[in-house]
C-alpha positions as a printed Julia matrix, in Angstrom:
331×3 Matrix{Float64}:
 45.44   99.99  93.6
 49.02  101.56  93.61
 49.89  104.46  91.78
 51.81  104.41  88.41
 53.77  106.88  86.91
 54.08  107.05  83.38
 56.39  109.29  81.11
 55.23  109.18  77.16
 57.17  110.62  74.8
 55.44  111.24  71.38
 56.09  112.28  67.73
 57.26  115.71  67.58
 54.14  116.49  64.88
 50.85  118.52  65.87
 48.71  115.4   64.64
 50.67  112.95  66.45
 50.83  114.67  69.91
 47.03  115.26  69.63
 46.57  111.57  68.85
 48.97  110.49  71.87
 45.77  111.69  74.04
 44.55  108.53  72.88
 47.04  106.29  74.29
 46.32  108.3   77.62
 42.79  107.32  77.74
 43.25  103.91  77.24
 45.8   103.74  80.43
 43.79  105.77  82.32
 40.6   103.43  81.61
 42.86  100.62  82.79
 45.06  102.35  85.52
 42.52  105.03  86.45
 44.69  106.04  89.64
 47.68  106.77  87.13
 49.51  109.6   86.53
 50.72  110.51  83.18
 53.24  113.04  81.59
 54.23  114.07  78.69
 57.56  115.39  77.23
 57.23  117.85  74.63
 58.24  120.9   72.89
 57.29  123.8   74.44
 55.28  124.76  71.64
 52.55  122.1   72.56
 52.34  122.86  76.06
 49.32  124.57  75.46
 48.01  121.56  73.71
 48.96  119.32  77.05
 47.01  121.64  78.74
 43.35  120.83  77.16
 44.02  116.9   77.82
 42.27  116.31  81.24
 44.24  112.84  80.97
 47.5   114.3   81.05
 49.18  115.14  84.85
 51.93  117.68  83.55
 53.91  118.56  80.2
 57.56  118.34  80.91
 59.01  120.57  78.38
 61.79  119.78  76.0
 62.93  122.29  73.5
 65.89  120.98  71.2
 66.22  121.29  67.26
 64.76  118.52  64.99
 68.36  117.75  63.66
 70.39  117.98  66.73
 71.55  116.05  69.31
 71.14  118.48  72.27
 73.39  116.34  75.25
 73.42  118.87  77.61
 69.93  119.2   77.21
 69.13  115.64  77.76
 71.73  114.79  80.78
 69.85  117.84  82.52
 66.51  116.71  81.75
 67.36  112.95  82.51
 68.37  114.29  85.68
 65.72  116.22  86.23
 63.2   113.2   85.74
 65.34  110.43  87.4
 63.18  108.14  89.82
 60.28  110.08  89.03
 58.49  107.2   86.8
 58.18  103.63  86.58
 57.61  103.35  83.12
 58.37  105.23  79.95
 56.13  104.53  76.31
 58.26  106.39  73.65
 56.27  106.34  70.32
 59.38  107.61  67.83
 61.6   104.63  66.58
 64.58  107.27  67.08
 67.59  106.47  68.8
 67.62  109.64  70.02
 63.86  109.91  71.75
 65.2   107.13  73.58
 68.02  108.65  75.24
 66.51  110.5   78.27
 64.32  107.37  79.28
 67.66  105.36  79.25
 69.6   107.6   81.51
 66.79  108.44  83.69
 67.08  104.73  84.58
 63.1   104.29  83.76
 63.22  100.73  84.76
 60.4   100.07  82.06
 60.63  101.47  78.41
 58.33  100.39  76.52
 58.32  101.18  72.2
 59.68   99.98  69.1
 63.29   98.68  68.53
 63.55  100.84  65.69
 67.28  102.98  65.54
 69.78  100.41  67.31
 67.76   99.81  70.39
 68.13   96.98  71.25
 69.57   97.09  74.91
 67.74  100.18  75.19
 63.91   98.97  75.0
 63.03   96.51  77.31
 59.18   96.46  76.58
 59.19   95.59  72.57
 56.64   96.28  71.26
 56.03   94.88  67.16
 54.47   96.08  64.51
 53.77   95.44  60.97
 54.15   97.88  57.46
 50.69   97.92  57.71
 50.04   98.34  60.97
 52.82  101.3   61.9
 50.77  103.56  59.0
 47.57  102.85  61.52
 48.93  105.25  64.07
 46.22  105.82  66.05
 46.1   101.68  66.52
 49.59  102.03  67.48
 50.14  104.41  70.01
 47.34  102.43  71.85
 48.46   99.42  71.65
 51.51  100.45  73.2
 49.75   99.93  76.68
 47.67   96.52  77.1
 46.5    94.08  73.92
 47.51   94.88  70.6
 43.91   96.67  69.29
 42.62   95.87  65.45
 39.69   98.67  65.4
 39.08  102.24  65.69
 37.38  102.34  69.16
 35.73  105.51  69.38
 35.81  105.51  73.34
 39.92  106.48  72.73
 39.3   109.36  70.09
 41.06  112.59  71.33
 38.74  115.12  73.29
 40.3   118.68  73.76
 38.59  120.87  76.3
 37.89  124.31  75.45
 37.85  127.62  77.19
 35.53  130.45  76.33
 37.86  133.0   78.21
 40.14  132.66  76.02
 37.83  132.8   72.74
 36.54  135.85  73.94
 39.75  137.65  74.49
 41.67  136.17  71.12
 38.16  137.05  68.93
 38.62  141.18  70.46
 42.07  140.73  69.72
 41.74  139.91  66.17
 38.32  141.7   66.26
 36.18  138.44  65.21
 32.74  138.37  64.81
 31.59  135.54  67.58
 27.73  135.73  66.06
 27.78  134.65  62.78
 27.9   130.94  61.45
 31.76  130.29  60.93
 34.04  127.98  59.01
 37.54  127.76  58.98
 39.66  126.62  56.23
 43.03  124.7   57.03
 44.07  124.91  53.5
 47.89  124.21  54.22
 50.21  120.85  54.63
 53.7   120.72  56.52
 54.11  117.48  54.7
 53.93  118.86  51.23
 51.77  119.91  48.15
 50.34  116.41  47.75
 48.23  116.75  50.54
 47.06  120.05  50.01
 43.58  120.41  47.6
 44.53  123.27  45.53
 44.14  126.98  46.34
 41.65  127.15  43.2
 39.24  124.93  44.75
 39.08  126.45  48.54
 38.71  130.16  46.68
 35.81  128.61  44.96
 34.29  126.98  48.0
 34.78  129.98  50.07
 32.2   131.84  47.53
 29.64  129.29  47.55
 29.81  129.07  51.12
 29.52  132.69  51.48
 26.24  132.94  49.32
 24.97  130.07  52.62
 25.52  132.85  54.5
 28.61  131.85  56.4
 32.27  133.57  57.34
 35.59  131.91  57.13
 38.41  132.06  58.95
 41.91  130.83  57.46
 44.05  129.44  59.71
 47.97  127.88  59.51
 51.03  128.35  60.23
 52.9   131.79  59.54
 54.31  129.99  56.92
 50.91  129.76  55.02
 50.16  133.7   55.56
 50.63  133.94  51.7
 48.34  130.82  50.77
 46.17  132.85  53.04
 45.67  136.01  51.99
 45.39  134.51  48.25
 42.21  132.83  49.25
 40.76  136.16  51.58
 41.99  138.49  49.22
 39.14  138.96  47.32
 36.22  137.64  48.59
 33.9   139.46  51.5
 33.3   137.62  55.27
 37.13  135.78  54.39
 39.54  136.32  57.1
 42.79  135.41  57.07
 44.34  133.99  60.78
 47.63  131.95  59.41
 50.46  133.09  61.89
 47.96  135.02  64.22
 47.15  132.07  66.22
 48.87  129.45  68.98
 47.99  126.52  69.36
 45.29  126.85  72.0
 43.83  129.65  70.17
 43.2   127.37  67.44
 41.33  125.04  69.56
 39.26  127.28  70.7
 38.59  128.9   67.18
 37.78  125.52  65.75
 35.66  124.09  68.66
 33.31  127.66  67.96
 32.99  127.51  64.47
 30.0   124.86  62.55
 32.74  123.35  59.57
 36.2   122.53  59.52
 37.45  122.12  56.16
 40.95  120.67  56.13
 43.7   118.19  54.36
 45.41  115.73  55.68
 47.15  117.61  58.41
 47.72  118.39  62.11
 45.5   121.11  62.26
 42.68  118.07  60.84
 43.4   116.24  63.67
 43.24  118.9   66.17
 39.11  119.95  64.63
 38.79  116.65  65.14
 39.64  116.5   68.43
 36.99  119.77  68.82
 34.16  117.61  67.44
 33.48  120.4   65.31
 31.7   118.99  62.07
 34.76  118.23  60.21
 35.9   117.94  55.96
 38.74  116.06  55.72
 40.34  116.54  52.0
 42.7   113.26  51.19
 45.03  113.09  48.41
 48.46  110.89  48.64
 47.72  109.82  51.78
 44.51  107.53  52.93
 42.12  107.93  55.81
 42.03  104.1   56.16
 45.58  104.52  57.94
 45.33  108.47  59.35
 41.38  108.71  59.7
 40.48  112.15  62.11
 39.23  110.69  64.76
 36.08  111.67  65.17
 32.29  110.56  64.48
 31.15  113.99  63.28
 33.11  113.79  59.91
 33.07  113.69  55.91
 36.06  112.57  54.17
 36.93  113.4   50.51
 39.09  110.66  49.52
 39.65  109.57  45.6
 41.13  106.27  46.14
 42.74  106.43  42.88
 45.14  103.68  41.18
 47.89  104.87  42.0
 46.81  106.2   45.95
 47.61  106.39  48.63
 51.8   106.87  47.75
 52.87  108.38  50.8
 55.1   110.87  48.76
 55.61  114.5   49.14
 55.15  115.34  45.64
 53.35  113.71  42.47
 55.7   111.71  40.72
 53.03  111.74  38.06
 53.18  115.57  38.25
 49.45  115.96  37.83
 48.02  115.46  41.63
 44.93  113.78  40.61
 43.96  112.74  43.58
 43.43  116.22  44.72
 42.25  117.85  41.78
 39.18  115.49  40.81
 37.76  116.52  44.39
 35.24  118.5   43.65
 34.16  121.91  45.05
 30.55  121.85  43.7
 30.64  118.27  46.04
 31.91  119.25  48.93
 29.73  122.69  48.86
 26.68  120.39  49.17
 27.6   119.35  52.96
 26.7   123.22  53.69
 23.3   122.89  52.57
C-alpha cells in the first residue's frame, strides 16, 4: 500500500481542532500507512501533540481578521510537494489559499467563499447537516456518514509528568476527588448557565466531599474568582493553564461540568465523566463526543437559536436547568 500524505486544515476554534482528530481516525482506519498533518495556530500545538493520529503540527500564526500574504507565500513554500492531498474544513477563501499555491494537486472541502476553481474535491452539505460537525469533518474522507460512530470520537493521550509538575506549580492537591468547572463561553452568554447556579453547585458538591477546580481562559479570571471566592476546596485556574495542562487536569479529575464550549469538547476527549450544560445551542448537532456523558439540555420552543444573546432577554433555556438536578449525578 503506498504512502499518502495528507495536509488538514481545520477551524481555528478549540472544539473544532479537537474534533478534527476525528476525521484523522477515520483516514487512518482506511489508509493506515498514512501520514497526516495539521496546520494550526501555534497555540494548539500542544493539542496536536496528544493525537497519536496526527504526524506533525505545521504551525501557522496569523490574526483572525487578516490576510497575512507574506505569511502564506512562505508557508506555501515551505509545504510545496510535500502532500498529495489537502482536506480544509473552513468554507473561507482565505484557509484555502496556502493549499492552492502549494500546488496540492487534491483539495478536498466545501465551495463555500468563491472557490470554485480552487476546490477540486467538492464536497456538499446540507443546513442541517453543516451544524452536525462532527458528521462533517468525517465525511470529508470516504462515504458521506449519517451516525455518530463512536469508533471516531476524539481520544487525547495524557501525561502524568506533566500533571505532576503543573499540580506543584499551582500547588494542587492530586489526592482528593476533583471536579472542574468550565463555567465560561467564547461564543457568548447564551451558552453559559449562570454564575448563580455553578456557585450553588459548587456547595452541594463540596458537602460530597469533593474540590473544584475552575478553569478558562484569562479572560474568565473574573467569572472565576466570583464562583471560588467564597466557598472552601474552590480553586480558581482560568488563565493559569495551556492547553495541555488542561488535558491533563481534566483527564485526573472524576466530573467535568461544562457548557457548550471548547473546553466541553476537550473533557470529552479525556473520557472524564462529563456534564454538558446546553442552552441556545443543541447537542443533537454539537454532542461531546463521548459515551461517559450527561447532557442538560431544555429543548425549549424557541431552542436551539444559534444566537449569541437572548433575543427574548430572559435565557430560559439556561436558567430552568436546575442545580438541585444536576447535583444528583454526584451522588
Amino acid at each position: 500500500m503506498s504512502i499518502k500524505n495528507y495536509l488538514i486544515i481545520p477551524q481555528y476554534w478549540l472544539g473544532d481542532i479537537i474534533m478534527t482528530q476525528a476525521l484523522a481516525k477515520k483516514i487512518k482506519s482506511d489508509k493506515k500507512k498514512s501520514k497526516i498533518d495539521l496546520l494550526v495556530p501555534g497555540i494548539y500545538a500542544p493539542l496536536t501533540n496528544r493525537m497519536p493520529e496526527i504526524n506533525e503540527c505545521m504551525v501557522f500564526n496569523c490574526n483572525h481578521n487578516s490576510l497575512c500574504v507574506s505569511e502564506r507565500i512562505r508557508m506555501s513554500k515551505m509545504l510545496k510537494g510535500k502532500y498529495d492531498e489537502c482536506i480544509i474544513l473552513s468554507r473561507s477563501l482565505k484557509s484555502s489559499i496556502i493549499p492552492l499555491l502549494s500546488s496540492i494537486p487534491i483539495r478536498t472541502g466545501e465551495i463555500g467563499e468563491y472557490r470554485y476553481f480552487i476546490i477540486n474535491n467538492i464536497k456538499k452539505f446540507s443546513k442541517e447537516e453543516r451544524r452536525k460537525s462532527y458528521l462533517r469533518f468525517i465525511s470529508m474522507h470516504g462515504k458521506k456518514e449519517k451516525k455518530f460512530d463512536n469508533q471516531f470520537y476524539p481520544t487525547l493521550t495524557n501525561s502524568k509528568k506533566n500533571l505532576e509538575n503543573i499540580s506543584k506549580k499551582l500547588n494542587l492537591n492530586l489526592n482528593k476527588p476533583t471536579v472542574v468547572f468550565a463555567p465560561g463561553s467564547a461564543y457568548g452568554p447564551s451558552k453559559m448557565w449562570p454564575k448563580s447556579k455553578f456557585i450553588s453547585l459548587a456547595k452541594r458538591i463540596i458537602d460530597e466531599n469533593f474540590q473544584i477546580w475552575v478553569m478558562g481562559s484569562k479572560n474568565e479570571k473574573a467569572l472565576g474568582d466570583d464562583i471560588s471566592s467564597s466557598i472552601k476546596d474552590v480553586t480558581n485556574l482560568c488563565g493559569k493553564t495551556n492547553i495541555a495542562d488542561a488535558v491533563d487536569l481534566i483527564n485526573h479529575s472524576e466530573y467535568c461540568v461544562s457548557n457548550d464550549s471548547g473546553l466541553m469538547h476537550l473533557a470529552a476527549a479525556t473520557r472524564t465523566k462529563l456534564i454538558g450544560i446546553y442552552g441556545s445551542t443543541s447537542p443533537s448537532y454539537t454532542p461531546p463526543l463521548s459515551i461517559n456523558k450527561n447532557i442538560f439540555y431544555e429543548n425549549l420552543e424557541c431552542s436551539p437559536c444559534f444566537k449569541k444573546t437572548c433575543r427574548f432577554n430572559h435565557y430560559n433555556c439556561l436558567s430552568k436547568i436546575q442545580e438541585e438536578d444536576v447535583a444528583k449525578i454526584f451522588k
